[in-house]
N, C-alpha and C positions, 0 to 999 in steps of 0.2 A: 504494500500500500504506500502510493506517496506520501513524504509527509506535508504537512500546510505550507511552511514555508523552507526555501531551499536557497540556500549560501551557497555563492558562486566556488567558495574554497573548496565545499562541502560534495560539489557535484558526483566525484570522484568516487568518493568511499561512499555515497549514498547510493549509485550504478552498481557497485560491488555487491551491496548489501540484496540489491532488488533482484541482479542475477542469479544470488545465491538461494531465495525463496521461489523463482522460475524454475529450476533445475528440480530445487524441492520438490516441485508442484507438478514438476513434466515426469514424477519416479511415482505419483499416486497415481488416480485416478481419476483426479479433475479432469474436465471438459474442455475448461480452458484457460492455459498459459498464457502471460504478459510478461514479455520482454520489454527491458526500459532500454530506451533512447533519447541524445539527448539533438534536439530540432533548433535552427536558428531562423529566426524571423529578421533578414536584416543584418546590422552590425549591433543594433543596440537591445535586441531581445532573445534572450535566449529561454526555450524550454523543454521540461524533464519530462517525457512520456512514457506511457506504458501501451504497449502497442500487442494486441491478440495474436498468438501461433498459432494460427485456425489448421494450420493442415495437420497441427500434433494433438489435435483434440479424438482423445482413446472412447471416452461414452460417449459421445456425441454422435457416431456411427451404429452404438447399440438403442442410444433414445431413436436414433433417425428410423432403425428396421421396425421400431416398435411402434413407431408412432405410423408408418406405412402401414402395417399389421391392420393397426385401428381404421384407417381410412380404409383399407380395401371394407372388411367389414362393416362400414359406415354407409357405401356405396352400393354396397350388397341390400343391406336395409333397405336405404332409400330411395333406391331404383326398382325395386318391386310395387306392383301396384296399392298394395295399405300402405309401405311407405312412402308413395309419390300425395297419396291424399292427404295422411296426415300431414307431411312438408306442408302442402297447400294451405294446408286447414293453420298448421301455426304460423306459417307468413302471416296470410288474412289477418291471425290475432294481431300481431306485434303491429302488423301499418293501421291497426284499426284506430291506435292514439292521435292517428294526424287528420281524422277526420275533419278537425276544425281550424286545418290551417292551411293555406296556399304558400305557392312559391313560385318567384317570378324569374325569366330569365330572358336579358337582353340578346340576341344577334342580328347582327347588323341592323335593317331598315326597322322589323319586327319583335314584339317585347312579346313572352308568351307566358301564360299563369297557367299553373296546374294547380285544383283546387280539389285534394281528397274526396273522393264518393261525389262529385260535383261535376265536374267539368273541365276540359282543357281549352283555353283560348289563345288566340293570336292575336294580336290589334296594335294599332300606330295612328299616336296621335297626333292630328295637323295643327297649321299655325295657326292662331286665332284671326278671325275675317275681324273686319274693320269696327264692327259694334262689338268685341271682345269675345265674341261667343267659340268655343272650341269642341270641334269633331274630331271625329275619332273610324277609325276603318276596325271593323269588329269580325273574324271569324270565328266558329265556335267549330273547334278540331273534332272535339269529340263529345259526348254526354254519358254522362256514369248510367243512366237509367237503359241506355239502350247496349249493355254490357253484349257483345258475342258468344256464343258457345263455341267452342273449337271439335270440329269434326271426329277428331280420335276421342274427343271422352264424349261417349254416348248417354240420353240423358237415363238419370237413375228413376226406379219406380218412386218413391219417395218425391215429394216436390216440395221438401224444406227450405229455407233460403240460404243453410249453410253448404245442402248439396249443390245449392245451384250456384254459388261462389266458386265450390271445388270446379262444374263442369265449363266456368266461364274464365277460370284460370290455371294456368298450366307453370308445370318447372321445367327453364330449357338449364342448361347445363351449357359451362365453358370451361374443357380440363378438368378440374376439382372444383370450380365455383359455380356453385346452384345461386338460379334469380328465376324469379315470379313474370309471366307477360300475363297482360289483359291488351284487349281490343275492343276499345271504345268507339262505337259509330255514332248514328244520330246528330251529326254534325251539320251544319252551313252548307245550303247544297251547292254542288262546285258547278260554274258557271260552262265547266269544258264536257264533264262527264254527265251533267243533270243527275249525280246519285251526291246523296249525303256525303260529307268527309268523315273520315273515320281516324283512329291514330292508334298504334301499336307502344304500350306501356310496357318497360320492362323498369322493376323494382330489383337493385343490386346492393348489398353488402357494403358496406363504406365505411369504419370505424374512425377513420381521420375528417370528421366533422360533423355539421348539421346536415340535415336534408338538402340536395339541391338539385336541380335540373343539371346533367353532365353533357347530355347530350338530346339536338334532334336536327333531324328532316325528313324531307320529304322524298320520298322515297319512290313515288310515284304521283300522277298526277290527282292532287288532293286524297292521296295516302300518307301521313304520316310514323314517324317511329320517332320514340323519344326515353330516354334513359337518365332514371330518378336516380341516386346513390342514398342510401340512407344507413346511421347507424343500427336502426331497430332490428334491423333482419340480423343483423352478428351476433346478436344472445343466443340463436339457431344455429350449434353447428352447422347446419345441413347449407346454411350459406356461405358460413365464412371458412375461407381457406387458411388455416396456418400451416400447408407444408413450404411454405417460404423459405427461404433459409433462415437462420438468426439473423442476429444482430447483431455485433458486442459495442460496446464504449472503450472508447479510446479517451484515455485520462490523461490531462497534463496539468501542470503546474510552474510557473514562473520561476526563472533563477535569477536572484537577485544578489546584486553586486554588493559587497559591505557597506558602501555609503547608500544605497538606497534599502539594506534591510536593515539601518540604523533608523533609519526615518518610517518605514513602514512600523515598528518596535515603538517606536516613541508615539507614532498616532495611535496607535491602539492604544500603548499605555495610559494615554490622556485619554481616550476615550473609555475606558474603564473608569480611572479615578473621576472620570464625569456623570458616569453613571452610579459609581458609589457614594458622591454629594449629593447626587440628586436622590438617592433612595434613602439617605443618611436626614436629609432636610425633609421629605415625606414622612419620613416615622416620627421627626422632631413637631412640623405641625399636627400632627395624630394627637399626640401626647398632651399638646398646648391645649388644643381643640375639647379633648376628653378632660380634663383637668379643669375649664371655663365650664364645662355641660354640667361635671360634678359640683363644682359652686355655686352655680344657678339652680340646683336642684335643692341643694342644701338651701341656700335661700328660700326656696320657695316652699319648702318642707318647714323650716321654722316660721312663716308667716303663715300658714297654715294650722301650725300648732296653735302659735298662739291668737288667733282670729276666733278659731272654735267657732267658725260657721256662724259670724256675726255680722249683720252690718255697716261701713261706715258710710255716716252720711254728714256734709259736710253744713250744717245747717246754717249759718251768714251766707253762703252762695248762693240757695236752694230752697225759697222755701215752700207751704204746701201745693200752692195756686201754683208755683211751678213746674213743679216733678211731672204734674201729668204733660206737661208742654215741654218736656226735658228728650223728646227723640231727636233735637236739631247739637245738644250740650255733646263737646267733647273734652277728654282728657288729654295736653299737650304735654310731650315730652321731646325737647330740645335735646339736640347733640352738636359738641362740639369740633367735631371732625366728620364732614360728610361720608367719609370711605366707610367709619365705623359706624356708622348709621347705614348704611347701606346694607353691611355687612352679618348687624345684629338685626334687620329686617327679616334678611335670608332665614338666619340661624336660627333666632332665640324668641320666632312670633310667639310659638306653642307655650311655651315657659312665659313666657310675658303675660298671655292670655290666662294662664293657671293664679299667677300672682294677680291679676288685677280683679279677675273673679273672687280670689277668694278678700280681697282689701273690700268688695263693695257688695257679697255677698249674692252675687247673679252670677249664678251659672250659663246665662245665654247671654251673657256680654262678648260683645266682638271687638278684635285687635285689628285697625287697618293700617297701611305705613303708607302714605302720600306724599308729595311734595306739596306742601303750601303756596297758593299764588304771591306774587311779590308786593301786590299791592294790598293783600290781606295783612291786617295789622295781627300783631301776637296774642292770642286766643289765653283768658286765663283759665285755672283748673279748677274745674266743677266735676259732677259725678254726676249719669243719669242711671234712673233705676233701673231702665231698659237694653239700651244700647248706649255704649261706652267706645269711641274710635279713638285710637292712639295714633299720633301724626308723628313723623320727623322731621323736623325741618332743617334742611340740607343745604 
């Protein structure tokens, strides 16, 4: 394995080292051996690779007969006729998810939509004429409703909709790789032939990406063929091909010269010690933060005690003719630094609200935090028996 970083001094005896676990590695039975090499990009980059001995790979000859084994008997299955229907039958499943989605594919003049269990169109759209209004040249290729039966599957006694899917679709075969066609008529009738257009669907295996149109034409005149690629069929062996060869990764790693793995060594460095102030000054405001929560609780646990669920009411402010007209009265409480009013809004509404319920004996009093208008004059502190709003003025 390379290591992370590689000193230009170091090249040497780190080759020796990796030859000596290749050699190791080519006396078992691993698959596959990596020889290092070292590759230059240039005059100014140089780099340490480990590079696959694919012709000294010992199992990889015994996975390859095995996994032949499996494929013949897989084609065996699925070329008999219960196997060609079930294929059928679980394609159908897997593309039944795209019922609700289309896909569109520009070439050249012609933009064309394929739209699951819907429809396939053609169409190009013109310049707008002089009052802004825009047309469009519409053909319709093909229609799901008027699906084709195919001559070699004759129809079955049964006239379910699932056998009539199996008899309106078939698996062709390319090598090892099975795909699904349909043949959608009920098309735009063609202006040369007076018969409907029709268009030939084939559904193919595709694991490197989304749904899309790969390919089409026309094939004859207002005949089309067109070829979807989709991930969904590849959960089916029965589509997707792995007798591919491998793969392997070819691994490298940068050798760097003493003065530049001084400076790579030193930004990390700093990059760590920045990240341990920063998690060192997180736990510090935790700490801060939990310690202010515990005093305010404590607060507000002693005014609680000793209120004992009493009224205060501040009687020179207040009096009886008032109280009922007391829904407009609020309690002001100034700060002298707007951050920390801002701050003790956020935090410590709840807690504030606990203490001022229990100083005036209403549980359904409410805490609001506002900025005051600048032309409102300073509000003095009265109490209402109803609703109580705490302001800050900032």
């Amino acid at each position: 394995m390379l290591p992370e970083l590689i000193l230009e001094a170091e090249v040497n005896s780190t080759m020796a080292k990796l030859r000596k676990n290749a050699e190791s590695q080519a006396n078992t039975k691993s698959a596959v051996v990596y020889d290092p090499i070292l590759l230059s990009a240039g005059k100014k980059y140089k780099f340490l690779c480990q590079i696959p001995r694919v012709d000294s790979e010992k199992a990889a000859s015994d996975a390859e007969a095995q996994r032949k084994a499996e494929h013949e008997a897989q084609d065996a299955k699925g070329d008999s006729d219960t196997g060609l229907q079930q294929t059928v039958e679980r394609g159908l499943e897997l593309l039944d998810s795209l019922k609700s989605e289309c896909i569109t594919y520009v070439k050249g003049w012609w933009t064309y939509e394929y739209c699951h269990k819907k429809y396939v169109r053609q169409s190009h759209r013109l310049e707008p004429d002089s009052s802004g209004h825009i047309e469009s040249i519409d053909y319709m290729l093909g229609d799901y409703q008027h699906l084709q039966r195919f001559p070699a599957l004759p129809a079955e006694e049964s006239s379910g909709e699932e056998n009539e899917l199996v008899q309106t679709t078939k698996v062709g075969r390319v090598g090892r790789k099975r795909f699904l066609t349909q043949v959608w008529g009920g098309g735009t009738e063609c202006d040369l032939t007076a018969r409907p257009r029709r268009i030939t669907i084939q559904f193919h295996c595709d694991p490197n990406g989304p749904e899309r149109i790969a390919a089409i034409n026309e094939e004859r005149t207002c005949q089309y063929a067109m070829v979807i690629n989709t991930p969904r069929l590849c959960a089916d062996p029965m589509f997707y091909d792995n007798s591919a060869s491998a793969t392997y990764t070819i691994k490298c790693q940068n050798v760097l010269s003493e003065h530049r793995y001084k400076l790579v060594m030193a930004e990390r460095n700093a990059f760590e010690k920045m990240q341990l102030a920063a998690a060192a000054e997180e736990q510090a405001n935790k700490a801060d933060t939990m310690a202010r929560d515990e005093e305010m609780k404590t607060d507000v646990d002693q005014t609680l005690e000793s209120s004992n669920g009493q009224e205060f009411v501040e009687e020179d402010d207040v009096d009886e003719e008032g109280v009922d007209s007391a829904e407009d009265m609020q309690l002001v409480i100034s700060f002298s630094d707007p951050l920390k009013a801002a701050k003790f809004s956020k935090e410590r509404k709840e807690i504030l609200q606990q203490l001022v319920a229990a100083m005036y004996g209403d549980d359904k009093v409410e805490v609001e935090f506002k900025r005051p208008s600048k032309a409102a004059s300073k509000p003095h502190s009265t109490t209402a028996r109803k609703t109580t709003k705490v302001h800050d003025e900032l």
